[in-house]
N, C-alpha and C positions, 0 to 999 in steps of 0.2 A: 495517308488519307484513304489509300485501299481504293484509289480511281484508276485502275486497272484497263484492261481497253474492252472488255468484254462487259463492263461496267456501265463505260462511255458508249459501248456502239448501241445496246439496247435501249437505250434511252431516247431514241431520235427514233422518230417513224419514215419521215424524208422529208423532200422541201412540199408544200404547198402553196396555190398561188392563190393571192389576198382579195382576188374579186373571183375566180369562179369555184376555187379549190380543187383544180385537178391539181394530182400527185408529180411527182417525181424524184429519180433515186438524186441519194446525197455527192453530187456531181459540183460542179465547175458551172454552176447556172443560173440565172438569175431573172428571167422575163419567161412568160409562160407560152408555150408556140399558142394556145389555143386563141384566149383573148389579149395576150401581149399585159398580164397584168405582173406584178411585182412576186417574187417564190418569195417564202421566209421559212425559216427550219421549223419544221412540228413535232413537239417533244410530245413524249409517251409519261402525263405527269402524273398518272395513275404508278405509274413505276417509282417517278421521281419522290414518289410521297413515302416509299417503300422505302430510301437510302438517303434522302435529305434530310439535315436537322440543322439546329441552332449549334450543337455542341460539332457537330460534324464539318460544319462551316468555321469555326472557332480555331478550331486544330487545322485549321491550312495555314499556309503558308501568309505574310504580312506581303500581301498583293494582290493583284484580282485571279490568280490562279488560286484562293481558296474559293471559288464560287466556279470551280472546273464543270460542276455535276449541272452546272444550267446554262453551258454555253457549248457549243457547237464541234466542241473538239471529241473522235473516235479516239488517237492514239495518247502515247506516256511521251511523245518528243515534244516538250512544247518551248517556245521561244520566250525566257522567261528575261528581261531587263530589268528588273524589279520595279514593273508600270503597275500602279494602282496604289490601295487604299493608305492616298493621300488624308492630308488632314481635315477633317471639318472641325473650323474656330468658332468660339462663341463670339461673336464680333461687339462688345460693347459699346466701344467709341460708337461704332458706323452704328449701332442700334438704338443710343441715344440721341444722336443727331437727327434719324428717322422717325424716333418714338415710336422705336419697337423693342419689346423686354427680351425678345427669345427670337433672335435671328441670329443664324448660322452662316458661314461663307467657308464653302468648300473647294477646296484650294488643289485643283487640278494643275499650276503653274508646277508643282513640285514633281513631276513626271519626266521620267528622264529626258525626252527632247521637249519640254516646258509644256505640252499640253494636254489636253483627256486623248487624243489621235491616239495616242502609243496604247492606250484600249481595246479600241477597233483593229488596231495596226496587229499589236501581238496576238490577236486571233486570226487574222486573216491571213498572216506571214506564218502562223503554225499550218494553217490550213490546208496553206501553198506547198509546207513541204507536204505535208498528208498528202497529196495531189499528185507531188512528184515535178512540181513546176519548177526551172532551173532562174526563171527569170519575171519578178516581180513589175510594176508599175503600175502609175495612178494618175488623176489627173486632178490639179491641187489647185486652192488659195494659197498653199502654204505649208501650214503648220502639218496636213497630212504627208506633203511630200518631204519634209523635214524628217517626220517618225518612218517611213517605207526606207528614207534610203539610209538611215540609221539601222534600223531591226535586218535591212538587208547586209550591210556589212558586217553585225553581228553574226550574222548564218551564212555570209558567201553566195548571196545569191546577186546577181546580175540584176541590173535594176536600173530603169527607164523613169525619170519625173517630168509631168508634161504639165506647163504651167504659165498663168498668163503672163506675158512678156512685160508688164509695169506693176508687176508683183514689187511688196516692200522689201529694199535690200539686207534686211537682217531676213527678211522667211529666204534669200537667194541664199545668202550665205549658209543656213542655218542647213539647209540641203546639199548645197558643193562642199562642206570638210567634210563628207561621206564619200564622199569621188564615186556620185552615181554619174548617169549623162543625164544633162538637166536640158528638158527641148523646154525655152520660151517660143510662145506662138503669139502673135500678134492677132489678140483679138481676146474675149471675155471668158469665165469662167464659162459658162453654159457651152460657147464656142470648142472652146479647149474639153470639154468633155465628150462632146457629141463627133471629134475626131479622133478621141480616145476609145469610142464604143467601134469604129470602124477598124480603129486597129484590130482590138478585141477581138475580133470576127476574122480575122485575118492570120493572129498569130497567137502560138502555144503562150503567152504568157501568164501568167496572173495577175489580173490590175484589181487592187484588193475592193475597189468602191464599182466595180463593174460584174466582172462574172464570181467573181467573189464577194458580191456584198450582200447575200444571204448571210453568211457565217460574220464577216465584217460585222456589218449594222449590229449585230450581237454584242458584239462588247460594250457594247456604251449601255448596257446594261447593268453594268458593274456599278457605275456611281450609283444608281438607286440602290442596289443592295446595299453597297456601303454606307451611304447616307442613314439606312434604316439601320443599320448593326450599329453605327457610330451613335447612334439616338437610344441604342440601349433598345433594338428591337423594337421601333415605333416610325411610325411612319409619320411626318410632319403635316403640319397642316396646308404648307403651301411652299411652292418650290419654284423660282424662277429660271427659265431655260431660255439662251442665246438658241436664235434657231436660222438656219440654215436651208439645208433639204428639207428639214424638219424629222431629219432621222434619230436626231440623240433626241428628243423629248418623245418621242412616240416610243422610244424604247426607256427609255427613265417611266416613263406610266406602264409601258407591260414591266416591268422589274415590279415593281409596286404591285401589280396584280398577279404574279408569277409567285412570290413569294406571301402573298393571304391565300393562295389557291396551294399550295402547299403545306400551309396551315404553321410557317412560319410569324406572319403575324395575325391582330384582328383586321377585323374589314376596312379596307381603305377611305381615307376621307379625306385625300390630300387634295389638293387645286392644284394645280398645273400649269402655269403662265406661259406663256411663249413672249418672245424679244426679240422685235428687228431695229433697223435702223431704217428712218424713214426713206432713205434714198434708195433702200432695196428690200422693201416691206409687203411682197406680196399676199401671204399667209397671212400676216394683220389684216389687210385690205379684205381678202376674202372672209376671215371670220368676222368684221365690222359689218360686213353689208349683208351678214350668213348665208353668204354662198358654201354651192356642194363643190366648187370647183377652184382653181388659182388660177389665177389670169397670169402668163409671164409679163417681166416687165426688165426693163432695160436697168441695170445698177450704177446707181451714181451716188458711192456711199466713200467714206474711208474706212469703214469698219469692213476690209476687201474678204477676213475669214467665212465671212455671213452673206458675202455677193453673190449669193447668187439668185438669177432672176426667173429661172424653170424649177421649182425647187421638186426633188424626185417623191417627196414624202410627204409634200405641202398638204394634200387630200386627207391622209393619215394623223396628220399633227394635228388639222381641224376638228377630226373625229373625236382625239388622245382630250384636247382641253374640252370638248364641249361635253365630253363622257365626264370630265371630274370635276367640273366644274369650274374651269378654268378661263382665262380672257386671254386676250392678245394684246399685244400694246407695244408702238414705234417710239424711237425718240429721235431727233435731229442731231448733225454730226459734233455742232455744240454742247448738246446734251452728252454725246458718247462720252466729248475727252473730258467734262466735267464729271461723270462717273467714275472715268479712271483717277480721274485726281481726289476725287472723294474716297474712294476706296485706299488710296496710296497714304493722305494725310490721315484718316484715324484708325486701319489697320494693318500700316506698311506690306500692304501685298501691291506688288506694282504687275496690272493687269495690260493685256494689248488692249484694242478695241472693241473685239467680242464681247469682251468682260464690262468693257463701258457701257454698252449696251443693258446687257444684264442690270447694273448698279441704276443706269439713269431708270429703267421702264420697273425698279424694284420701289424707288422713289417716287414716280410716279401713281403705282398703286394704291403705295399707301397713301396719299395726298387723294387721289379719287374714294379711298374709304373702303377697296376692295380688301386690302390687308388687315386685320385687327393689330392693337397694340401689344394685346397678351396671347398669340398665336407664335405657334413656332413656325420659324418662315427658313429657308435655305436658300440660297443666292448659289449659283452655280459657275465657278468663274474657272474659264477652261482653256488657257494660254495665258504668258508670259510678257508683258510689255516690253521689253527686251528686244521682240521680234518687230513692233510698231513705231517705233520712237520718235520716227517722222512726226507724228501726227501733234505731238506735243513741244516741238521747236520755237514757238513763237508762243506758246501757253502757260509757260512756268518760269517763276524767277530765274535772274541769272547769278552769274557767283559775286560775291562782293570780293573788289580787287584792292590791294594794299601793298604795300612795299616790304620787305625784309625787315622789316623793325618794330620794338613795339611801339613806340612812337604813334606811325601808323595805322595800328590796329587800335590803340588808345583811341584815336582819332574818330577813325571809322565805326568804331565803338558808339561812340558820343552821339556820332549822327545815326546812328540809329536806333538809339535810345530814345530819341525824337523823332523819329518817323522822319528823317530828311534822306534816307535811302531806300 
């Protein structure tokens, strides 16, 4: 691909920060001394116009390291798991059931630790070594601390996960066969973060969503490019996003405009949904009532990937849909596990909770009339049910039991031919 580092380092001007735009070098940083507002990297895309193409992006590699030239990495070492350009299906089943002709479900579960994290994760743990940092951490729902101490055992690096102590037992597990040290703290995600930023301040490490989440928040820019290359160079009409901080959808919308400003495609016209669960739906709240601001609010959700109740990007996410035209929209935690079963019966992708969210507030749209029938729609489903299973114990059939014989299955058979099982 000829992404050489002399290639990569002209390409960045340094971070700037997102409410006054003062500067600063490409550093280990992440809050601005002046107003305390958010830094993000500031690409030079007068440059990038110079060495970006369709054909150029084509010939990389089958992952999100063929889209090197628009994400944050200087050097040629990069932390390669083979994370990214997962599938986007044309979902038929789930599209007729919705009465929708052209909707898409892009299928982030197929990500080496099941979610879109290993994104974010494999730029920030490149970034970490570029840094020279010997010891990584984060502080997780879950599925982020799943991919840090994965990508960290890949590279040998030392690695701290700090996370809420009634987190679901497959995101614990899904973390300890990496043999990082896994600190549960007893108290909520917001909790567990805001003792994470004091670490921060304290010690050499790198915690990829804190001093490192200028470069982090970058990757989740990868599914929109993908989404768009996978549409044949087209950017859809409307894209459904689980949202959280509200950092993957504010970065899926600059992907979208990063790539028409490079003159990759036409002018964008995509809509932008955002998706919470009502019991942790701040950013819906704020965009219903159109406010300029997120109120926190305390999470009383089981969709626990999306819990959080200070979300760091919430401001930003309000911006991303109201720029493209996009709404917000909650569903109840009945709704979640009914999207994940909706998604599981007509196009066997078995999603966690996140993804139930996504599926019930996609159905929701289109039942409000926001969605058309003949629009191309993408559902973005971003972890593995696998890690949530809980939630579905008392919600799905159980096994039909019978004896060794056929006899027995003859039997069992019969009755449920007639509906008496």
């Amino acid at each position: 691909m000829g992404c050489n580092e002399e290639t990569q380092t002209k390409k960045m001007r340094g971070l700037k920060c997102r409410e006054c735009g003062a500067y600063y070098p490409l550093e280990a940083l992440h809050v601005c001394e002046f107003c305390f507002g958010p830094l993000e990297v500031d690409y030079d895309y007068d440059y990038l116009r110079t060495i970006v193409s369709r054909e150029r992006i084509e010939s990389g590699p089958p992952n999100l390291w063929r889209y090197i030239d628009l994400l944050p990495i200087s050097g040629e070492n990069l932390v390669d798991s083979g994370t990214g350009f997962t599938p986007l299906l044309k979902a038929e089943r789930l599209g007729e059931r919705l009465g929708l002709r052209n909707l898409f479900i892009k299928n982030d579960t197929a990500n080496p630790t099941w979610s879109f994290k290993d994104r974010v994760v494999s730029v920030a743990i490149t970034k970490a070594m570029e840094f020279g940092f010997d010891t990584v951490s984060c502080a997780s729902t879950g599925n982020l601390g799943n991919s840090v101490a994965a990508h960290a055992a890949r590279t040998g690096l030392r690695c701290f996960i700090f996370i809420p102590a009634d987190l679901e037992l497959g995101k614990i597990v899904g973390s300890l066969v990496y043999n990082p040290t896994l600190v549960a703290v007893r108290g909520n995600y917001d909790e567990v973060n805001r003792l994470c930023a004091e670490i921060a301040s304290t010690m050499r490490w790198g915690f990829v969503n804190i001093n490192l989440r200028p470069y982090y928040a970058e990757g989740s820019k990868t599914l929109g490019f993908e989404v768009v290359e996978q549409l044949g160079w087209q950017a859809p009409d409307h894209i459904v996003v689980p949202m959280a901080s509200g950092s993957l959808l504010t970065k899926v919308w600059k992907a979208l405009k990063e790539l028409h400003r490079l003159g990759l495609i036409d002018e964008v016209h995509t809509k932008v949904h955002g998706a919470q669960a009502e019991g942790c739906s701040p950013i819906v709240r704020a965009f219903k009532e159109n406010a300029e601001f997120v109120r926190p609010v305390k999470p009383n959700t089981i969709a626990k990937s999306l819990a959080i109740g200070n979300p760091a990007d919430g401001i930003y996410a309000l911006q991303a849909m109201r720029e493209s035209g996009g709404v917000a929209e909650a569903v109840t935690d009945d709704e979640v596990i009914e999207g994940i079963k909706l998604l599981a019966e007509t196009e066997g992708i078995f999603t966690e909770t996140a993804g139930g969210v996504t599926i019930g507030v996609l159905k929701k749209l289109v039942e409000q009339g926001i969605i058309g029938s003949d629009e191309t729609v993408v559902a973005l489903i971003t972890g593995c049910g696998l890690k949530t299973q809980e939630v579905l114990t008392d919600r799905i059939a159980q096994p039909v039991l019978i004896e060794p014989n056929l006899r027995s299955f003859q039997e069992k058979f019969a009755e449920l031919a007639v509906g008496k099982v």
